[in-house]
N, C-alpha and C positions, 0 to 999 in steps of 0.2 A: 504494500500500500504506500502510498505515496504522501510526505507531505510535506504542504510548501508553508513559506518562512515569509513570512512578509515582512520586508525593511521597512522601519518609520521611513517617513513620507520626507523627503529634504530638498535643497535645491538641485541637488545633482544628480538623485533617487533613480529619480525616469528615466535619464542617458543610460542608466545600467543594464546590460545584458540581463536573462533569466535563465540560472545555469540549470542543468539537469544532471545530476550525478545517478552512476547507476555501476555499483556495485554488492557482490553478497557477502562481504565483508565488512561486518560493522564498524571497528575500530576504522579501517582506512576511509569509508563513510564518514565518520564521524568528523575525524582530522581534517579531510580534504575540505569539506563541510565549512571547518570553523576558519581555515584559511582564507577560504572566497569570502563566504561572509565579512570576516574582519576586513576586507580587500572592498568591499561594499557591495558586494556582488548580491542579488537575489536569490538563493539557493533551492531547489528540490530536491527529493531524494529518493531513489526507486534501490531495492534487494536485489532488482531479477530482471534478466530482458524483456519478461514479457511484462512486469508489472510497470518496468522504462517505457516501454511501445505505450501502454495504457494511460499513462501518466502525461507522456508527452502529445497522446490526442486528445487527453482532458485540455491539458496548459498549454502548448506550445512552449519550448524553449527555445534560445537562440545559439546557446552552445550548451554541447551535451559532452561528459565525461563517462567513458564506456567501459566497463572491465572485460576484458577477453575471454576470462575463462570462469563461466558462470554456470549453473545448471538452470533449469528450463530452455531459457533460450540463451545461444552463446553470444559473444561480445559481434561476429561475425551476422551472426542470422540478424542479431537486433539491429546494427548500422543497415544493413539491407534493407530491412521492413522501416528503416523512418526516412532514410533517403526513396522510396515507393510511397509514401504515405503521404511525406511534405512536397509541397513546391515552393520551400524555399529555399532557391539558389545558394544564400550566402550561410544557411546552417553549417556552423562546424562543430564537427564530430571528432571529438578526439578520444584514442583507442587510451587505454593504460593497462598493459602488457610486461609480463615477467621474462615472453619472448622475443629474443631480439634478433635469431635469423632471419637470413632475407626471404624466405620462402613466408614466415609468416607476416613479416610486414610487407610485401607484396599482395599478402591476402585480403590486410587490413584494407588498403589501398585500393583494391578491387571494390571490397566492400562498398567504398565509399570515404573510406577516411579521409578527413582533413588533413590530421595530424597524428603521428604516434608521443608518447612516454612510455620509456621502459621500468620497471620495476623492479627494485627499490625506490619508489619514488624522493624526488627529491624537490623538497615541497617549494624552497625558494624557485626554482627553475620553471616548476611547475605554475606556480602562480606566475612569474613571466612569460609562460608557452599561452597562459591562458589569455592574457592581457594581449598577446600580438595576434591571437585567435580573434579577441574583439576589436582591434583595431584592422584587421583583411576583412571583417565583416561590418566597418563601417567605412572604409572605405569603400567597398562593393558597392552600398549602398549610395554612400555620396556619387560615386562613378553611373550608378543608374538612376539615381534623379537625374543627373546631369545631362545624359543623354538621354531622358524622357522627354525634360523641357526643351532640349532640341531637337525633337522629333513633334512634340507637339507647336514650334514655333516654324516651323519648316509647311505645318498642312497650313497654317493661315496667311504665309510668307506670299509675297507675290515674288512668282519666279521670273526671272529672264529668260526670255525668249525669240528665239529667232527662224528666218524664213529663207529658205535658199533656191532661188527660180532653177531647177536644173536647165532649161533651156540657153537661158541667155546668162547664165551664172554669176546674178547676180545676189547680194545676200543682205539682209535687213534684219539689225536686231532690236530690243528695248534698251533703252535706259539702264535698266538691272541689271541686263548682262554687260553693257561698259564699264558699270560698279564695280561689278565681278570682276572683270578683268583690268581696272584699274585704270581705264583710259575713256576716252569719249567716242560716243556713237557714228562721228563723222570719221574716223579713225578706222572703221570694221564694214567695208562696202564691200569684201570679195571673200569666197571661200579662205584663200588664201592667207586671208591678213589674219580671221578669224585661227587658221591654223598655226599662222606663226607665235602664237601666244604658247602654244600647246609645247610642252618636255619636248627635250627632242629625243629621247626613250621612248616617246608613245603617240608619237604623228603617223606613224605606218600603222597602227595600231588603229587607231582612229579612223585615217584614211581606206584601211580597209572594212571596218564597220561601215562607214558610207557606202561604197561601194558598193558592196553583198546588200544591204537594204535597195538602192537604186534597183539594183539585179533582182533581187525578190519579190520586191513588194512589200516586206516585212518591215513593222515595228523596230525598235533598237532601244537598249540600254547599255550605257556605257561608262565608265570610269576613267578619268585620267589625271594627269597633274597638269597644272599653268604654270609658266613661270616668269619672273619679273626682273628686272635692271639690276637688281640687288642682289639677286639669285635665289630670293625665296618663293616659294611654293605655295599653291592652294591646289587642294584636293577637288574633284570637281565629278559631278556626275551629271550624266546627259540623257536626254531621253527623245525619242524623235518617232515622227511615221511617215508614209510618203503618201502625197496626195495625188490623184489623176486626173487627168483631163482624158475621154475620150479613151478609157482603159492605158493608156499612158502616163510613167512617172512625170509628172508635171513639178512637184515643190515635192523639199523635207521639210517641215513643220517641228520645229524641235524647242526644248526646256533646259535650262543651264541653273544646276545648283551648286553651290559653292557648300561641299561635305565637308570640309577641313577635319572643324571639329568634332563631327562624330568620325571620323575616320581615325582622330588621333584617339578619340576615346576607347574607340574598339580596338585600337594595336594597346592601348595602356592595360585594357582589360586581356587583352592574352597575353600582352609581355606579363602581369602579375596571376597567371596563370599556369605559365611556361616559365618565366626563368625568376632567378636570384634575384633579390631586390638590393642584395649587399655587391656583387660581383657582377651581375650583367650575364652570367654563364647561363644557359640552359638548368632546369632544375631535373627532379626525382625524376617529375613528372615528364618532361621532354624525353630525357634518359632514355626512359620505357619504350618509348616510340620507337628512337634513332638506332637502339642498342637491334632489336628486329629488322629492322630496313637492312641497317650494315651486314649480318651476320647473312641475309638474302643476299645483296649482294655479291657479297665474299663465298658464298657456294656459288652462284649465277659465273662469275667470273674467275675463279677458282682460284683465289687468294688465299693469302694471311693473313688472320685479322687478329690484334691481341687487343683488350681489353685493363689496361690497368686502375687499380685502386689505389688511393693511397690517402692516407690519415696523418695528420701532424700530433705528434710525439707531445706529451707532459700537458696536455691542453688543460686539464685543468687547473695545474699551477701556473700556467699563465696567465688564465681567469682570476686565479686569488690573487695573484699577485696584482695585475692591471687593471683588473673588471672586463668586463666584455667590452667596453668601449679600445679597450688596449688589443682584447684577444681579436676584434673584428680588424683591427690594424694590420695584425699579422694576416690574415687572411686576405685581405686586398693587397697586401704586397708579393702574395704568393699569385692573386690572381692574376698581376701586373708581369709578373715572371710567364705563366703559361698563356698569355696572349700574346706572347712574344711567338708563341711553339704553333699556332693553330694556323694549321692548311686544310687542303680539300682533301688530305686524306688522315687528319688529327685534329680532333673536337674534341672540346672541353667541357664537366660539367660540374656544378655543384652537388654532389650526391647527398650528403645532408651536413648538419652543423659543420663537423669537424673533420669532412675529406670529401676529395674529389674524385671524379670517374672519366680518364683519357679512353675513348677509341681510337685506335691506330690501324689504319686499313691501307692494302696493299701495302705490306712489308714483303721486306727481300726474304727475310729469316727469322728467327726467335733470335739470333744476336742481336740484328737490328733495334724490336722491341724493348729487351734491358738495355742497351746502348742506351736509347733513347730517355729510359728511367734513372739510369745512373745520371746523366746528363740534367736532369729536371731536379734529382737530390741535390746536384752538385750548387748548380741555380741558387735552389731555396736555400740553401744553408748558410748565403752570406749575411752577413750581419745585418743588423736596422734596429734604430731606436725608437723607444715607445717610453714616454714620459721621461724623458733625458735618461734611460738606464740603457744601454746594448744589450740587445740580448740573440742568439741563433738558434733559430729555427730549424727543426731535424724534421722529417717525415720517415714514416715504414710502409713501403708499396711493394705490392703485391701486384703480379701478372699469370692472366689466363692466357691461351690460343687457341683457336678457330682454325685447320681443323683436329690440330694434336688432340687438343684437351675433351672438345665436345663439339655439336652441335646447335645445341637449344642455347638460348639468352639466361635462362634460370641457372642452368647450371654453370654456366659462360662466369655469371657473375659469384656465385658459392663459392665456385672456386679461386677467383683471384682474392673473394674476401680472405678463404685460408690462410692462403701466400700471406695475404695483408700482416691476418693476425700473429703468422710465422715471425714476421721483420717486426713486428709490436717486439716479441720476448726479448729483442736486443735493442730495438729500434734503430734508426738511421740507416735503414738496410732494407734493401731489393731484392727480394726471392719470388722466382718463379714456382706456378703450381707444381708440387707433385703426387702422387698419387697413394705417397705415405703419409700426407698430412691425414689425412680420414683415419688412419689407427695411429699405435702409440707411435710417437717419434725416437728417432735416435737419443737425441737430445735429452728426453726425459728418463729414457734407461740408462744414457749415461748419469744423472742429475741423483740417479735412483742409487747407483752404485758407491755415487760418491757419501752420498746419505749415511751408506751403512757403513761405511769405510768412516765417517762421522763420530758414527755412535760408538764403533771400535776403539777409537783414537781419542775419547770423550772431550770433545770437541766444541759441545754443543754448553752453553754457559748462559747463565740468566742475569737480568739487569732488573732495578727495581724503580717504579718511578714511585712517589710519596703521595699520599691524597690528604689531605690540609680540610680539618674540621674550620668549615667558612665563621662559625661566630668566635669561639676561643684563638682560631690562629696557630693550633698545634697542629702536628701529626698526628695522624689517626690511622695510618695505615700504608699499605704501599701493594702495587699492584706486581707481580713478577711477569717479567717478560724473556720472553728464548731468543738467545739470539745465534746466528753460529761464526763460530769464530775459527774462520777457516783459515789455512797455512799459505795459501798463497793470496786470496782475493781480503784477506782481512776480515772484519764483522759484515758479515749477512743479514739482512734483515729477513723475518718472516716468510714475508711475499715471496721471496725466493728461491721455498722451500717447502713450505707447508703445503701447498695445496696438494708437490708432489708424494710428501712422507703423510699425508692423509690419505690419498689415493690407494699408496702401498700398503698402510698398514703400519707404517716405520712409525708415526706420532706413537703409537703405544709407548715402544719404550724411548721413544722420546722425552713423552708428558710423564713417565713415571720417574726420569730423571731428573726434571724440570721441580716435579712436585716437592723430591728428594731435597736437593738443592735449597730449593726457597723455604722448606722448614727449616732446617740447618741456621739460614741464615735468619730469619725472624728470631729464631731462639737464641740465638747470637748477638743480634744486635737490642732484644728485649730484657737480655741477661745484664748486656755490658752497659748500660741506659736505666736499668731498673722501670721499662715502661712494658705496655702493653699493646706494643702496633698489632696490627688485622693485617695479612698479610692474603689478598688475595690469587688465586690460581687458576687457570684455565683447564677446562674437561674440554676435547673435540666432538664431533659427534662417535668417532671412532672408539675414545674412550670410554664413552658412556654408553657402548652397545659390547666392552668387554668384559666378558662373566668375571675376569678375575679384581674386577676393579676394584670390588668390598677389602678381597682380601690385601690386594697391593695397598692402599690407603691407610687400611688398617695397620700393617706391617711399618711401612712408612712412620704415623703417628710416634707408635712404639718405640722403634729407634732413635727420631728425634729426639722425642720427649717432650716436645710442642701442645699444648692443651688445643685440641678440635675444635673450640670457641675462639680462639684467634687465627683459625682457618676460614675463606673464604671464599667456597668453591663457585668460579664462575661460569656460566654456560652462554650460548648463545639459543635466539629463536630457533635456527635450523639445525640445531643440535638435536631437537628435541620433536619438531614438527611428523617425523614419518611416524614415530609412534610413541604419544603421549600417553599411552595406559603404562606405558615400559618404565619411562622417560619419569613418572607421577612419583612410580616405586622405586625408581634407585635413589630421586631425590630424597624421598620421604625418609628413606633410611639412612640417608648421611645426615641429614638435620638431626633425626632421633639421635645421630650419635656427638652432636652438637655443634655440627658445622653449620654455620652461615652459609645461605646460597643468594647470589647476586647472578640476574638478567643483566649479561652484558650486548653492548651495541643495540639498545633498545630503538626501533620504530627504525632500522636499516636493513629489514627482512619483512617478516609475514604481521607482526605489530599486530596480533590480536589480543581484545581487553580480556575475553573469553580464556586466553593462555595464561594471563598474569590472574586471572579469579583463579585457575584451577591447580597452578601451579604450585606446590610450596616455596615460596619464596620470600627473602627477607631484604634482599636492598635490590632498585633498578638502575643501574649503570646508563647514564643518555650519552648517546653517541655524540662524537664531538659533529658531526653534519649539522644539529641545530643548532649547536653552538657559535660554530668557527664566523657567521655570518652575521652575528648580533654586535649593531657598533651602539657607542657613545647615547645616542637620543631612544634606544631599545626598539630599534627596528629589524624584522626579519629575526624575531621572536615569537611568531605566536605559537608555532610548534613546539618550541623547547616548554613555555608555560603552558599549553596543555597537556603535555606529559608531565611536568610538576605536579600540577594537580591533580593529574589519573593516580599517582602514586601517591599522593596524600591522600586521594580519598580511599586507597588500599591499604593507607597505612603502613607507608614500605620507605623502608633508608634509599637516600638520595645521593650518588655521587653523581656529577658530572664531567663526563670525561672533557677533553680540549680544548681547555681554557686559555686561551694564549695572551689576551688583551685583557686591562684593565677595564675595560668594560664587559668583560665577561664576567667578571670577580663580580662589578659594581650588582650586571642584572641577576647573576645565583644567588646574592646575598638578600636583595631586596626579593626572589620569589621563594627565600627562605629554604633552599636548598642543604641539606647538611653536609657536605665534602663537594672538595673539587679538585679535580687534579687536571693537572698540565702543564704545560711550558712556560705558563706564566708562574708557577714557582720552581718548576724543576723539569729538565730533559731526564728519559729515562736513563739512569745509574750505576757500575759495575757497583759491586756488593761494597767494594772498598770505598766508592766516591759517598757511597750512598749513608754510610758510617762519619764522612765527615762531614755528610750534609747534614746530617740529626745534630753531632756534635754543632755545628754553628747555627741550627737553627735555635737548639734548646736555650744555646748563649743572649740570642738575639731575644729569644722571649723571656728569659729570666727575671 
């Protein structure tokens, strides 16, 4: 069922869109909800597609928020049935999707989509994707008032008109059409003068419509340009018949409209239809078209046609660091590099935010095509400043071919994504598809070997960052973090390791090392300090699907000698999500035994309120995403404060992770937050730094 939210009534109330939100997840409901709103937006809200279809033939909305994957009807069938239902043109639809291959966003697309978001969402982004949703759809609008009023000023318009004797050839216009043409009536007495106004692009053009009418007998509509001393143009459309004398063409009888501007109106409405509004490139949606044409004619003609991708490297610390006004800098300098490259057989396009899509038709070979990629790397990587800092620009592309690789355009494009996402793991690097990329890589059995060669060589060492109780100002605890600290590349961070030692299996005795470890050291530094830090720990989902884990934790405790009440086991959503009857019971019985369990990375996964009612659980960890984005006047806040308060009214400990700026401190303190950790009082710690941070901080509060 659906229900809608009426905004007090204000000056600015009625400019607002009416949004339709429509997914079977409450929690993401709820958030998405309170973001628009605060945003002033008008909100709905539909569980289900089909109770969305229902909802939005009661209301109409103006932009709708779709979930994908819904039961009754899916995110798919319901854009179908409202793009059928509505006729209106400028509805946008935007999908919100946890998938992000191009087979399914091709689907979205088909559907109907305006727009995609992928999930995890990320709600500041999100409320900008929506705000540039409503400004294509008031621009639409402003672009079709604009040429209504010129299409209903044109039926009342008196046109110019003129008469051409075909006999004695001579020719007679109005008034209007001198207007038109910017010159006077005594000026325009013969076909010819008439035609000297005309492009000289479109006088044969012309002259052959006359002609074929004279020869006919037929009517004529025609289009062409005028042009003038100055060199500008008016767009002009023409209409005419031939009149008889005696079954003989006797006169053409013709009308001269000056279209300019609905001419320019219609190219503005397909150029923001068809291409980039930032770069000028062709967009997704051209792509689609071109990408078929090319790969036809490259069988018709029995070419090589490759297909390159490619994405700019670190985009979103360019973003943090410049804002998008900076990140769009880089982008237009990259686009100013590849209109340097574009001929009749290399078209460029903007494929979405953060990379673009080369076809390269009629090549000699697959050298050629890298040649041409390394050449384009080479390009972009020169330097350019953005807010007086230098900074260079890397990309990772990826190459298909047409007809090595495949056939079809779907799979044309899969696979250079691959490639793409291949040159991601290093970045600043160009690989072509291959046909290993679909199962494991080299790469990763080697990464895998080195793993266990790791845990052999106990390798693998933990850092600690501190979490700072916001009203007292002490330490209250410290988080342990793995790092690995390998013999040739130095300290490792996570990311470049985890996903593979979870894959395999290896986190086991990883995490049982890690857990080792960070007891030792709590009981260490709580012995030599006479305090009682909280030293929290991570479970994987791997962990916490290992039978022996009761007894390794158990064991563990033992040997420390560490009290289970200053342990605090922390999990994630997707730790836990495949199976929560499991997941309820190992919890329950580590709490029984007195552990503290903390929801880490809250609301950067599945964010159900449903998990947090049913879970045992005693502190919520908030991602630093809500955070990193909150400045000085507490803006690009309202997600961090309605998670404050989902866990207050759960009655659940509060840290928040990623506190970097002084206005992070200012807004945690003021939403009454109990812990914060981050960089704004401490980078994560070798065990030894971390000894003389307590030591100088206990001095400092003394």
């Amino acid at each position: 069922m659906s229900t809608f939210i009426q905004k007090p009534v204000n000056s600015s109330s009625a400019l607002m869109p009416k949004i339709l939100i429509v997914d079977d997840d409450p929690v993401t409901l709820k958030m998405v909800s309170k973001v628009l709103r605060d945003a002033g937006y008008e909100v709905s809200e539909s569980k289900n597609g089909q109770a969305g279809l229902t909802a939005f033939q009661q209301q109409p909305a103006d932009i709708v928020l779709l979930d994908v994957m819904m039961p009754i009807m899916n995110g798919y069938e319901t854009c179908k049935a409202l793009r059928e239902y509505s006729d209106d043109e400028s509805l946008q639809i935007l999908m919100l999707t946890g998938l992000d291959d191009v087979e399914s966003v091709n689907k979205a697309f088909e559907a109907g989509a305006s727009d995609f978001i992928t999930k995890p969402l990320n709600f500041p982004l999100l409320a900008q994707r929506v705000r540039y949703a409503h400004r294509s759809r008031e621009m639409f609008h402003a672009l079709q008032l604009n040429q209504e009023r010129l299409e209903n000023a044109q039926k009342i318009a008196k046109l110019g008109y003129w008469q051409f004797n075909i006999t004695d050839k001579s020719l007679s216009v109005s008034s209007q059409v001198a207007k038109i043409l910017e010159t006077e009536v005594e000026a325009i007495t013969s076909l010819d003068e008439l035609l000297s106004h005309i492009h000289e692009e479109d006088v044969d053009y012309v002259k052959k419509a006359l002609q074929s009418a004279i020869a006919n007998g037929e009517p004529f509509t025609l289009q062409h340009r005028v042009v003038f001393p100055d060199w500008s143009e008016k767009f002009i459309e023409q209409q005419g018949e031939i009149k008889t004398d005696n079954n003989q063409a006797a006169f053409i009888v013709g009308t001269i409209q000056d279209i300019t501007d609905r001419h320019r109106a219609e190219e503005l409405i397909h150029f923001q239809k068809f291409y980039d509004s930032l770069t000028h490139f062709p967009n997704r949606r051209m792509f689609d078209r071109h990408i078929k044409h090319s790969l036809s004619e490259a069988e018709i003609n029995d070419n090589i046609m490759s297909l390159l991708l490619f994405t700019i490297d670190k985009s979103d610390q360019i973003i943090e660091s410049f804002g998008h006004t900076g990140f769009d800098m880089v982008i237009l300098n990259i686009a100013n590099i590849l209109k340097a490259l574009l001929s009749d057989n290399l078209s460029v396009y903007r494929f979405d935010e953060n990379s673009f899509a080369i076809i390269q038709k009629e090549l000699a070979s697959t050298e050629e095509g890298i040649d041409n990629a390394h050449s384009i790397r080479t390009h972009v990587n020169e330097p350019i400043m953005i807010s007086g800092e230098e900074i260079i620009p890397t990309v990772s592309i990826g190459l298909s071919y047409y007809p090595y690789h495949t056939g079809s355009d779907m799979d044309l494009i899969r696979m250079a994504n691959l490639a793409m996402n291949e040159s991601r793991k290093q970045s600043d690097t160009v690989t072509n598809y291959s046909s290993t990329m679909t199962s494991n890589s080299l790469e990763q059995l080697t990464m895998e070997k080195s793993i266990r060669e790791a845990i052999r060589n106990d390798e693998f060492v933990v850092f600690y960052q501190p979490q700072i109780n916001i009203n007292s100002g002490m330490i209250a605890g410290m988080e342990a973090l793995v790092r690995w600290e390998h013999p040739e590349h130095g300290i490792l961070s996570p990311l470049q390791f985890i996903p593979i030692a979870e894959k395999s299996g290896l986190i086991i005795p990883i995490g049982e090392r890690v857990f080792q470890q960070a007891c030792y050291a709590a009981r260490s530094i709580n012995n030599k300090f006479n305090l009682n830090l909280r030293v929290g720990i991570n479970l994987s989902t791997k962990q916490l699907a290992d039978p022996n884990l009761d007894s390794t934790i158990t064991n563990i405790i033992s040997e420390t000698g560490i009290s289970p009440q200053l342990v605090e086991i922390e999990i994630t959503e997707s730790a836990v999500i495949d199976d929560m009857e499991k997941a309820i019971a190992i919890l329950d019985n580590l709490r029984d035994k007195g552990f503290k369990i903390a929801m880490d990375d809250f609301g950067t996964g599945y964010s159900s309120l449903s998990m947090l009612q049913h879970l045992p659980l005693d502190t919520l960890k908030i991602d630093r995403a809500f955070i990193k984005d909150i400045n000085d006047n507490g803006e690009n806040s309202e997600l961090a404060r309605a998670i404050i308060a989902m866990a207050k009214s759960l009655n659940m400990h509060i840290i928040a992770e990623g506190a970097e700026e002084h206005s992070h401190y200012n807004f945690l303190k003021q939403q009454k937050a109990d812990e914060i950790q981050g960089y704004y009082f401490s980078k994560p710690l070798s065990e030894e730094d971390f000894i003389d941070f307590v030591q100088s901080h206990l001095e400092k509060t003394a």
